[in-house]
C-alpha positions as CSV (number, residue, x, y, z in Angstrom):
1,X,-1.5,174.1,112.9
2,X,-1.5,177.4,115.3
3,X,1.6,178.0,116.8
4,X,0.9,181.1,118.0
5,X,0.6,180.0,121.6
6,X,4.6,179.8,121.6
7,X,4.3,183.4,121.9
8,X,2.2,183.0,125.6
9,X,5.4,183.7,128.3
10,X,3.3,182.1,131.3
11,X,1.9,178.8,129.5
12,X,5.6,178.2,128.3
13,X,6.8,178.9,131.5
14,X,4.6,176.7,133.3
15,X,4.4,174.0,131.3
16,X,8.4,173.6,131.5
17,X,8.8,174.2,135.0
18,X,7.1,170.9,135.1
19,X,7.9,169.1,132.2
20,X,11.7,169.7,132.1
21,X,12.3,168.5,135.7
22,X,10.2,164.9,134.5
23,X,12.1,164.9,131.6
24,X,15.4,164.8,133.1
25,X,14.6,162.2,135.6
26,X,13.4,160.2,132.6
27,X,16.1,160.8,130.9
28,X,18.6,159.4,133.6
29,X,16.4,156.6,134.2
30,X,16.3,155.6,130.3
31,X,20.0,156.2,130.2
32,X,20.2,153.6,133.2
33,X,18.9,151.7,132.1
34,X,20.3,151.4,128.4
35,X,23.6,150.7,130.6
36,X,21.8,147.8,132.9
37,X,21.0,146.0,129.2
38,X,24.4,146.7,127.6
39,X,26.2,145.8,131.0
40,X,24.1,142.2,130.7
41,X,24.5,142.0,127.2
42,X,28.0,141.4,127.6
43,X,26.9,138.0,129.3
44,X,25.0,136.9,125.7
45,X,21.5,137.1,124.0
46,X,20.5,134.7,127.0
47,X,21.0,137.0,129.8
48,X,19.5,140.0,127.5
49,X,16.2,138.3,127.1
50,X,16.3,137.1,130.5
51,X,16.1,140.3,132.2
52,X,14.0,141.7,129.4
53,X,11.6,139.0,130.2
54,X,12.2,139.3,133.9
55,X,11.5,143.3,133.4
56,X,8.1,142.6,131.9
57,X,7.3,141.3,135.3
58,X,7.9,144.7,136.7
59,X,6.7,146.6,133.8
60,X,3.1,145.0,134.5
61,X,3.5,145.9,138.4
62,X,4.5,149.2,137.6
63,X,1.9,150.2,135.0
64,X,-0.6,149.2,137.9
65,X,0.7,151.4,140.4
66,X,0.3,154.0,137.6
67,X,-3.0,153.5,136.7
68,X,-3.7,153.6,140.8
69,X,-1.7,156.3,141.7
70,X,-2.9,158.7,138.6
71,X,-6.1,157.9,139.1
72,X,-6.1,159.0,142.3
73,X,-3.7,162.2,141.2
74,X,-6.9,163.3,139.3
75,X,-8.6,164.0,142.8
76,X,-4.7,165.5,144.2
77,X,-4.7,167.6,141.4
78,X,-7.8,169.2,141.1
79,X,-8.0,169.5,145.4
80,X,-4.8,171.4,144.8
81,X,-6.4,173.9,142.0
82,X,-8.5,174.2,145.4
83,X,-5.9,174.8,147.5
84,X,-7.2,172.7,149.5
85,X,-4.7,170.4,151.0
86,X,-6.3,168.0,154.1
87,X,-8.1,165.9,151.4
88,X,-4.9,165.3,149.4
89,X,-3.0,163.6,152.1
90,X,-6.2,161.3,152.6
91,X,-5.7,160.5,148.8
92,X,-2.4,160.1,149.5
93,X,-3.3,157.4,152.5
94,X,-5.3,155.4,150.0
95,X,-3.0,154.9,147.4
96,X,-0.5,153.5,150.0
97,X,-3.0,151.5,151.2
98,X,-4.0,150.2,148.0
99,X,-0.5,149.8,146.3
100,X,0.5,147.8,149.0
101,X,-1.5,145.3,148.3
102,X,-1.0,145.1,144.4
103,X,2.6,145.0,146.0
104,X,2.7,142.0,148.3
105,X,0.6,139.7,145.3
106,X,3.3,140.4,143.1
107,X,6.1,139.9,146.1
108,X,5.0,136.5,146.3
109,X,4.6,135.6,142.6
110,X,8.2,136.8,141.9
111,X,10.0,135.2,144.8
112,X,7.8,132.2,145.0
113,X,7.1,131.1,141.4
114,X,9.4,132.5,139.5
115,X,9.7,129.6,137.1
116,X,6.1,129.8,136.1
117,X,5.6,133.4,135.5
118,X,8.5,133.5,133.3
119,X,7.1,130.7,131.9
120,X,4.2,132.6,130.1
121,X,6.4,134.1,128.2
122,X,8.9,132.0,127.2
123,X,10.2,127.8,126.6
124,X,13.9,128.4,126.5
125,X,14.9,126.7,130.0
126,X,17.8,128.6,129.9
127,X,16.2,132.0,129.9
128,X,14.2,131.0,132.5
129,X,16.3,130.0,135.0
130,X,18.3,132.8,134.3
131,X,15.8,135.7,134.4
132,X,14.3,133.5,137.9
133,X,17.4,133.8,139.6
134,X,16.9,137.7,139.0
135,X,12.8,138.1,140.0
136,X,14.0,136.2,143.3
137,X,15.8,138.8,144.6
138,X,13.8,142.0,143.0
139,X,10.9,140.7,144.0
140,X,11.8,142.0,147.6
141,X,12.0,145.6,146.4
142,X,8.5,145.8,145.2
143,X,6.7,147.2,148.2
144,X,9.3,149.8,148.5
145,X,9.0,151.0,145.2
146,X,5.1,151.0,145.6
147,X,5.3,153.6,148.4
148,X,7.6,155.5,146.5
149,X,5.4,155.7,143.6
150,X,2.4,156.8,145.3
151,X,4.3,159.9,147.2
152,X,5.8,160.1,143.4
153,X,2.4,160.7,141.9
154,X,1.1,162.7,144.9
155,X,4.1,165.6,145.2
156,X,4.3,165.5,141.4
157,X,0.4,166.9,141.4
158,X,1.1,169.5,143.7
159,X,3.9,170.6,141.5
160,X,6.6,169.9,143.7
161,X,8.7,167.9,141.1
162,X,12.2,168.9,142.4
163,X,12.3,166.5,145.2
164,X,11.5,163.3,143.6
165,X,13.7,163.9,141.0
166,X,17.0,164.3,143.4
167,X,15.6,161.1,145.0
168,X,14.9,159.1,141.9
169,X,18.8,160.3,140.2
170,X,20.3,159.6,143.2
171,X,18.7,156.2,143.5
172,X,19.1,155.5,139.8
173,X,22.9,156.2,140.0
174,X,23.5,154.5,142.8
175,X,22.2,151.5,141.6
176,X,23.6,151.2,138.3
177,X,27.6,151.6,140.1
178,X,25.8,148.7,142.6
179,X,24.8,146.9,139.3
180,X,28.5,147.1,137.4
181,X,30.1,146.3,140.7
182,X,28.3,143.6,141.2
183,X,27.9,142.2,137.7
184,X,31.5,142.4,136.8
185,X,33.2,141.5,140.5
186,X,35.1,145.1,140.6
187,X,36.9,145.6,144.0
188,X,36.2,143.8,146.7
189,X,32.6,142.6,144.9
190,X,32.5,139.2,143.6
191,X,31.2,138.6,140.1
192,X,27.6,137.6,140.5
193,X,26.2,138.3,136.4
194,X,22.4,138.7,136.4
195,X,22.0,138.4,140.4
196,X,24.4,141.1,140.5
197,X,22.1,143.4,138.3
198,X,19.1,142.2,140.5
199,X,20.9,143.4,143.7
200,X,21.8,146.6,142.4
201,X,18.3,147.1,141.0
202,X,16.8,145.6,144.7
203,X,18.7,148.5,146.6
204,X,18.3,151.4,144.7
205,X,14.5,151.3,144.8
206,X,14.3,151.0,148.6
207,X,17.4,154.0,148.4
208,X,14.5,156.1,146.6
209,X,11.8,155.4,149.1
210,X,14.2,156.2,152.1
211,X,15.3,159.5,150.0
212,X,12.0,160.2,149.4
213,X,10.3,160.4,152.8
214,X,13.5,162.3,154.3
215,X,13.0,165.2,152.1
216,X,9.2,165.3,152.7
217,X,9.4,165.7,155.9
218,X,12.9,168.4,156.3
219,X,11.9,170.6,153.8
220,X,8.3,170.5,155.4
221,X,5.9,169.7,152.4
222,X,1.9,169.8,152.5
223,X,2.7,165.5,153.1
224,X,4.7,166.3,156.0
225,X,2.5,164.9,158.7
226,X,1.5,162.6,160.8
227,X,1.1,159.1,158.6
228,X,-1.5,157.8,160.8
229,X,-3.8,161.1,159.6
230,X,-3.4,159.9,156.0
231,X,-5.9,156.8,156.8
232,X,-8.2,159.0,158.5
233,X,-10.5,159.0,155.5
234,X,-14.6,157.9,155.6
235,X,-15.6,155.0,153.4
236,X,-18.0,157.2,151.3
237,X,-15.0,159.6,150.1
238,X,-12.9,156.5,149.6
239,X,-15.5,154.6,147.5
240,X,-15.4,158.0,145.3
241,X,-11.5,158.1,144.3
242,X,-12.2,154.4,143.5
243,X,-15.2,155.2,141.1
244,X,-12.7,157.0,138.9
245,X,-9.3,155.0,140.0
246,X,-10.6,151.8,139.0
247,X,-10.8,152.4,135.4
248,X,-7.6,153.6,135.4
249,X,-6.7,150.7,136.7
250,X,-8.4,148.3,134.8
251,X,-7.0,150.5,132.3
252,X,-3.7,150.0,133.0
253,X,-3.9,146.4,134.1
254,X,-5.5,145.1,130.2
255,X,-2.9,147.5,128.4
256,X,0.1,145.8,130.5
257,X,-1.1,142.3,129.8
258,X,-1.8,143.2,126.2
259,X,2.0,144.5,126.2
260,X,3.4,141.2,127.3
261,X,1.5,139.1,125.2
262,X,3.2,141.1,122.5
263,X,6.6,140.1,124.2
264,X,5.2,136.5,124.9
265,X,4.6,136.5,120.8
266,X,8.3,137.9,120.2
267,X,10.0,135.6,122.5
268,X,8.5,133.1,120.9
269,X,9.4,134.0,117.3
270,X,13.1,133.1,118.7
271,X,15.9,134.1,121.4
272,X,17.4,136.8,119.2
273,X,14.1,138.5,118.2
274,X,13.1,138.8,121.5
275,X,16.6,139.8,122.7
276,X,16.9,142.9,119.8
277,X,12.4,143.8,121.2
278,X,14.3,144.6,124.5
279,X,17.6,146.2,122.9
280,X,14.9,148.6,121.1
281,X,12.4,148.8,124.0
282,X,15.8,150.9,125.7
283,X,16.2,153.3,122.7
284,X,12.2,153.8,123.1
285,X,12.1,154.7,126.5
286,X,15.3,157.4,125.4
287,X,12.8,158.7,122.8
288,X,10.0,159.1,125.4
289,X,12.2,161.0,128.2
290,X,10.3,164.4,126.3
291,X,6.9,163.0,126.0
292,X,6.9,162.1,129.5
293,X,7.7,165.0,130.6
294,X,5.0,166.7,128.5
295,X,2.2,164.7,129.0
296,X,2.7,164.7,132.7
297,X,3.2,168.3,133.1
298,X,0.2,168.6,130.8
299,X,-2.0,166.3,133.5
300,X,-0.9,168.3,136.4
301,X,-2.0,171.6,134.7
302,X,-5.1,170.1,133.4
303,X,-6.1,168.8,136.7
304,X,-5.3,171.9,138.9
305,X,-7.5,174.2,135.8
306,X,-10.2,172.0,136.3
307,X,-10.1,172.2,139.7
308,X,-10.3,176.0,139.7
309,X,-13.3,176.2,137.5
310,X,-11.5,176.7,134.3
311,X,-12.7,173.9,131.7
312,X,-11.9,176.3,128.7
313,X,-8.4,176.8,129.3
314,X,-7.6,173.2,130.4
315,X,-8.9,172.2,126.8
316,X,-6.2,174.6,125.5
317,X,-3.5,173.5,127.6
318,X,-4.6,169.8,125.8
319,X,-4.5,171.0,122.6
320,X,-0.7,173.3,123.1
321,X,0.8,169.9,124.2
322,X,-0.8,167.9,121.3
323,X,0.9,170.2,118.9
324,X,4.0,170.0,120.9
325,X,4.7,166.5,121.2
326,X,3.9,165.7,117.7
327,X,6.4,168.3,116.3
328,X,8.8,166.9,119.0
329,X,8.2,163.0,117.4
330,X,9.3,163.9,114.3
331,X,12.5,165.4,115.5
332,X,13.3,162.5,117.4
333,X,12.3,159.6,115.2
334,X,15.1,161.5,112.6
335,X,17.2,161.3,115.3
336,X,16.8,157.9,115.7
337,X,17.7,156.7,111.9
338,X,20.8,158.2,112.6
339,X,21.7,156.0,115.6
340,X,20.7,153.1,114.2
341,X,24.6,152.1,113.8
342,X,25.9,153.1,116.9
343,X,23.8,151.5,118.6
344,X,24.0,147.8,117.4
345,X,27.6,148.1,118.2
346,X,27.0,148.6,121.3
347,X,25.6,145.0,122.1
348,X,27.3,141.6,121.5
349,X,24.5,140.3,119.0
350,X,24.2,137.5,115.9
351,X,23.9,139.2,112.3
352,X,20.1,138.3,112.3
353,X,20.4,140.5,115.7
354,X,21.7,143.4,114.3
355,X,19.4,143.0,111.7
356,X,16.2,142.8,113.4
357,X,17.7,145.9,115.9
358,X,18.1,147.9,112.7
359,X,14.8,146.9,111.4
360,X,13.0,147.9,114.7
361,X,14.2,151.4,115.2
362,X,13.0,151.8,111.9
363,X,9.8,151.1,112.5
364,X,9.5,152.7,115.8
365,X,10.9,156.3,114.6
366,X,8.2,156.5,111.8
367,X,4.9,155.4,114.1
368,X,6.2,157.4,117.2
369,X,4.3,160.4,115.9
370,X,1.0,158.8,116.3
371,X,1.7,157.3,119.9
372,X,2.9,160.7,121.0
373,X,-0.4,161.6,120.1
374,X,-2.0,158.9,121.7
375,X,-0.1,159.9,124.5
376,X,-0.8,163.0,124.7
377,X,-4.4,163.0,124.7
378,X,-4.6,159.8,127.0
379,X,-2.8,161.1,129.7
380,X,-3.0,164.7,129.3
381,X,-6.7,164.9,128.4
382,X,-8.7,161.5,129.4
383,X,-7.0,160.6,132.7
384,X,-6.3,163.7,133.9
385,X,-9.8,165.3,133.3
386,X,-11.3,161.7,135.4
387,X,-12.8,160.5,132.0
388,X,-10.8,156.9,132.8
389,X,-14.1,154.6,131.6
390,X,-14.1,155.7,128.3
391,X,-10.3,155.6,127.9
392,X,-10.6,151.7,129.3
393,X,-13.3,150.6,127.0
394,X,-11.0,152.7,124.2
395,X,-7.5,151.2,125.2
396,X,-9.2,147.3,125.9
397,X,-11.0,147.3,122.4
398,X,-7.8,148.5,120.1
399,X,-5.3,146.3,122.5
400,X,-7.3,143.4,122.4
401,X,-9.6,143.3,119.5
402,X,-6.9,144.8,117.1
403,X,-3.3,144.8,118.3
404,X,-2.8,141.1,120.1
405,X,-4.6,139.4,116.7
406,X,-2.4,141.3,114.6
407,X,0.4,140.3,116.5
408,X,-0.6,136.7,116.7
409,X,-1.6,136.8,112.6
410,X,2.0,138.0,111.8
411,X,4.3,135.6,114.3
412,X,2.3,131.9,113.6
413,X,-0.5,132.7,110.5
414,X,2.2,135.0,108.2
415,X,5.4,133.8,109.9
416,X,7.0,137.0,109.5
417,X,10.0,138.5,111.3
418,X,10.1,140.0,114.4
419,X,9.7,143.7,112.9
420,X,6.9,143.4,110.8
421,X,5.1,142.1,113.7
422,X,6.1,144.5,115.7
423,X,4.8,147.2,112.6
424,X,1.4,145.0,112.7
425,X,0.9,145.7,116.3
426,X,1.3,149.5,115.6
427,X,-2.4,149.3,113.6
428,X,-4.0,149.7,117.1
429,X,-2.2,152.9,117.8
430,X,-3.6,154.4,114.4
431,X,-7.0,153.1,115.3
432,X,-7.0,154.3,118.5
433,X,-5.7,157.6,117.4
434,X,-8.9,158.3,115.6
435,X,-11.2,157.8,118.3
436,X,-9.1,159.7,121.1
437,X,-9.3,163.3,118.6
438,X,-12.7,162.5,118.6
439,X,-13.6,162.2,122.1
440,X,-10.9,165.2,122.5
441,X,-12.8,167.8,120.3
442,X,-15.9,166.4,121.8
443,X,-14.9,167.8,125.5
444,X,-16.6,165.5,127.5
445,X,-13.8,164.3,128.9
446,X,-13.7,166.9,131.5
447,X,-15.4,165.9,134.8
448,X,-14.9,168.2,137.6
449,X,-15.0,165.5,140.6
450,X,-13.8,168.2,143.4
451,X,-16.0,171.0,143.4
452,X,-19.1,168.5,143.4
């Protein structure tokens, strides 16, 4: 492993300017939300799974407006390492356009059928009228946090980072006071438990999209203009961004239903196993904070290389962070074993809880390694050199023809607990990790789609 690249000033430089900003709003947003799930936790395993399950609506909406929005950051990215800007804001015009409308679908599945989504993933009736009584009112927040994302994406491949991280803290604070307020009845708030955490949750994403277009537009950014120019784009350009956002989408769309099957297969293992999936899912999303940050900075600088013409030195940049974020894995997966205590105190959980808690973290800190790569390479190298139809056909064939059997082998073939399944699940990250070093070495994931 060459580590002489810790020596280059300028890569290191670059790499955090980006990386540390998205790291820190990560890190407040994981912390966040840790407190949402201990704050409901002191209402019962119940009202933990509840939102858990309730999240997973949201965590399928969101991964969407990722796979849109960086799909179309490829083109942002690259027409930046152009300098060229009037194309990026026409970019930006069609993911608002086309988040919108993922938006509104899942608007009206959340506030209109609450009961049956949540049904998909679980029988307890109690859960689910719980965890419905939350997607009603969060449901209203989606199109907010859909516009938000897409300037998110857009000002984060143009390098300006700064301003939606003061947005995002700010928003992220505000709504977990909201939250606690409103959970507990502090003050003049009445005690409303889950629909509490829902309000909080509701007003601090359309916080971040009010945040965010004020300091667009007063500290005069290449997106401060006139909206209406943003859908001033041809249908031939438009149909191009969508040749290469699609997949990504796709992408996205398979890996996020794959992900709640895995839930839908935990929850139904029991109450408390799918309870102790969500307590760990928090810690995970802690342990990520530095992998975000690295893999996104690493998809910014990849893009804006290509863009410039320099294919060699965005395969470097690829291979840098690799080495990076595995060295950073190990680290924190140590770190993790040693928490294992402290956190389980933390929640109000049955013995078998704090068992299968314990059990979890242990399985998560040794795999995390091999996702990091995974990570790496996916985001950093695939999707942000625009090769998104070989990482679809990659992520739907180890998702679906290797990590949902497993999943559904260990829960109702093996019967095993919640943590084995959970280690089961992990094959497809090994499998996948294979092929992604292969089609990384090969280089033909780099596709200049600007300067065409």
């Amino acid at each position: 492993m060459n580590l002489s690249f810790l020596r280059d000033r300028a890569f290191l430089r670059e790499l955090l300017v980006i990386a540390v900003p998205i790291s820190f709003q990560q890190l407040v947003n994981a912390s966040l939300n840790m407190i949402d799930v201990i704050m409901v936790g002191q209402l019962g395993e119940a009202s933990i799974a509840a939102l858990g399950l309730s999240n997973q609506v949201f965590f399928v909406f969101i991964l969407l407006l990722f796979g849109t929005t960086s799909g179309m950051a490829i083109f942002t990215a690259q027409f930046w390492g152009r300098h060229d800007v009037d194309p990026i804001r026409k970019v930006l015009g069609m993911s608002i356009l086309t988040t919108s409308i993922i938006a509104l679908i899942f608007t009206l599945a959340a506030t209109l059928m609450p009961q049956v989504v949540l049904g998909f993933y679980t029988n307890d009736p109690e859960v689910i009228e719980i965890g419905s009584r939350y997607l009603r009112i969060v449901g209203f927040s989606y199109i907010p946090v859909a516009l938000a994302t897409s300037y998110i994406a857009t000002l984060r491949s143009i390098q300006l980072i700064k301003i939606t991280v003061i947005a995002t803290i700010i928003a992220l604070i505000f709504k977990t006071i909201l939250g606690y307020m409103l959970i507990f009845g502090i003050g003049i708030f009445p005690a409303l438990g889950v629909e509490g955490a829902a309000i909080g949750t509701a007003s601090g994403w359309a916080l971040e999209l009010i945040l965010l277009l004020s300091l667009v537009y007063t500290q005069k950014t290449p997106l401060a203009a006139n909206p209406l120019t943003f859908f001033a784009f041809d249908i031939s350009f438009f149909a191009r961004v969508l040749r290469t956002t699609l997949p990504a989408l796709a992408n996205e769309f398979f890996w996020s239903v794959g992900i709640t099957s895995y839930n839908a297969i935990y929850a139904h293992i029991g109450t408390d196993s799918i309870a102790a999936v969500n307590i760990n899912a928090t810690i995970e999303e802690l342990g990520f904070v530095v992998f975000m940050g690295l893999g996104n900075a690493c998809a910014v600088m990849v893009g804006n290389r290509i863009g410039a013409g320099k294919k060699e030195e965005a395969y470097e940049t690829v291979r840098r962070v690799i080495i990076l974020s595995v060295l950073s894995a190990w680290a924190v997966g140590v770190l993790v074993l040693l928490l294992r205590d402290f956190v389980v105190s933390l929640y109000d959980l049955s013995p078998s809880g704090v068992n299968n808690v314990r059990m979890l973290m242990l399985m998560m800190a040794c795999i995390l390694w091999i996702r990091m790569f995974n990570f790496s390479t996916f985001i950093g190298a695939l999707r942000a050199g625009g090769d998104t139809r070989f990482a679809l056909l990659m992520e739907i064939c180890s998702i679906w023809l290797i990590g949902v059997p497993a999943a559904y082998i260990g829960a109702f073939v093996l019967y095993l607990p919640v943590y084995y399944v959970y280690l089961m699940v992990a094959l497809e990250e090994v499998a996948k990790a294979f092929v992604s070093a292969w089609r990384f070495r090969s280089r033909k994931w780099i596709h200049d789609l600007v300067n065409v």
